[in-house]
N, C-alpha and C positions, 0 to 999 in steps of 0.2 A: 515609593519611598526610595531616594538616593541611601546607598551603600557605600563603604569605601573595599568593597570586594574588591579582587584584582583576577583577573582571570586569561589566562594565555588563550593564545589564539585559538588553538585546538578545543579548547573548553566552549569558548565562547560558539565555535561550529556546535560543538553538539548539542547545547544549551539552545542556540537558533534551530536546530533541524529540529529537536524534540518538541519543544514549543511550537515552533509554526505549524507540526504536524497534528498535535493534541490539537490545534485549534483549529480543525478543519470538523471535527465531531462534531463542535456546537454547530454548525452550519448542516452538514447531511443529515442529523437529526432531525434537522423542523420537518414540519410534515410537510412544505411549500416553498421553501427560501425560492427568494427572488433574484432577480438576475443579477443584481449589484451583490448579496451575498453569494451566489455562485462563483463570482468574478474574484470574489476577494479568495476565498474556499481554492480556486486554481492558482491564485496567486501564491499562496500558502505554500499549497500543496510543490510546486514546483520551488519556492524560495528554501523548504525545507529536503527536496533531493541536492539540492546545489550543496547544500551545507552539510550531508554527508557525503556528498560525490570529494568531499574535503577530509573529512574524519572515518567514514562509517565503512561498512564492510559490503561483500555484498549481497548479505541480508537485508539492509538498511536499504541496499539501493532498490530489490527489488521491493520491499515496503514501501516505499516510496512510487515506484511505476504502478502499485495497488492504486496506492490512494489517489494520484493524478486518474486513472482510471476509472475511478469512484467516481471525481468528479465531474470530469467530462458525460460519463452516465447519467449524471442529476441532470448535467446542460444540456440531458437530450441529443450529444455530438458522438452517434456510435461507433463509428469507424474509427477518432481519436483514441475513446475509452475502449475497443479493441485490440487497436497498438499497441497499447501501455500496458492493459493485461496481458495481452500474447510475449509481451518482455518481461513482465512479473513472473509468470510461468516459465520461461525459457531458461529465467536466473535460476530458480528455483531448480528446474529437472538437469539444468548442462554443466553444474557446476562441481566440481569435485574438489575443490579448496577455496579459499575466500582471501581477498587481498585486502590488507589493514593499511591505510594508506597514511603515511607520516608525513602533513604539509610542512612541516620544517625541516623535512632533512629530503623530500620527496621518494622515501624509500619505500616498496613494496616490500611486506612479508607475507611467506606463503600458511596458512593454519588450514584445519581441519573446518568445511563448512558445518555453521552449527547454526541449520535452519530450525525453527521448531515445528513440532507435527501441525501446528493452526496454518502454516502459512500456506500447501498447497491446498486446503480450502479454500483459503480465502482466493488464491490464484484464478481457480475452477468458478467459483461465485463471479468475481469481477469480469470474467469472460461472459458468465450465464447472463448478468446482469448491460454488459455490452452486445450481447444478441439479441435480449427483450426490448434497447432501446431501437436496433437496429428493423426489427420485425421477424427476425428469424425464429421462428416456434423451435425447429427440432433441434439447432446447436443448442438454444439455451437451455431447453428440458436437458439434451446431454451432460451439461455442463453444471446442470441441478445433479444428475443421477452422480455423477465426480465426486462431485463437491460433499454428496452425503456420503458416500462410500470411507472417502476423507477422512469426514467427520468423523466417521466411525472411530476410527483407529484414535484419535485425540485421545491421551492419556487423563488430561485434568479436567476433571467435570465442567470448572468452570467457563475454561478456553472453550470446550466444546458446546459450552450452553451459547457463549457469544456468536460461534459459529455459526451457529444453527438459526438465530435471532438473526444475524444480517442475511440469511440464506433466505430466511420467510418473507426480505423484505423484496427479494426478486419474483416479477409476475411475469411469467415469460407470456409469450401471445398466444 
């Protein structure tokens, strides 16, 4: 359904990042997607960092090297889906402020990072889950033992129930 919305550019990035990314779920959900749904799933996943590498913080960014990470995991490409977590987590542990990046004036401001407690799980998982495509047993049990420790500390039932649910879905070897 056409709109006569009007939406500045900056809107329209985060409108494209948040979207492209929600639609990478329906795809690592199935129990099987296929190579053509994987393809699109990376396409996503990558069309949705570019569109906060425009608006987004760098929360967002490293949300984003997650879920590129996720998917290269589904593709079975572990060394790729290792990358991308080992910068998920890097953003995550090295950061001590976050830059809000203003595409029309291209001004950086400096704020307080405001990671939330779900994200180094998720960090620890995506590594755990790029060992077990790789064959490596003992990073990714390591990286299981993180990721629950993590977990632990998750303040909101819920966050941590999600946690825990994509955690189960990693089988290390």
């Amino acid at each position: 359904m056409l709109t006569d919305e009007r939406l500045s550019l900056q809107e329209c990035h985060k409108r494209f990042a948040v979207e492209t990314n929600n639609a990478i779920w329906s795809i690592l959900d199935k129990d099987c997607p296929d190579e053509q749904e994987l393809d699109e799933a990376l396409g996503l996943a990558f069309t949705s960092r570019f569109h906060w590498s425009k608006v987004g913080t760098i929360v967002n960014e490293a949300r984003a090297e997650y879920m590129i990470s996720r998917v290269y995991s589904a593709m079975e490409q572990g060394e790729l889906a290792l990358a991308h977590a080992n910068t998920c987590l890097d953003l995550i542990q090295s950061q001590s402020e976050i830059a809000i990046r203003r595409a029309d004036k291209g001004l950086v401001m400096k704020e307080p990072v405001v990671f939330e407690d779900f994200d180094l799980p998720f960090a620890y998982e995506a590594i755990a889950r790029a060992c077990a495509v790789l064959g490596d047993s003992e990073s990714c049990r390591g990286h299981v033992l993180l990721a629950k420790k993590a977990i632990a500390k998750i303040e909101d039932p819920e966050d941590r129930k999600i946690c825990e649910e994509q955690l189960e879905t990693v089988k290390c070897p």
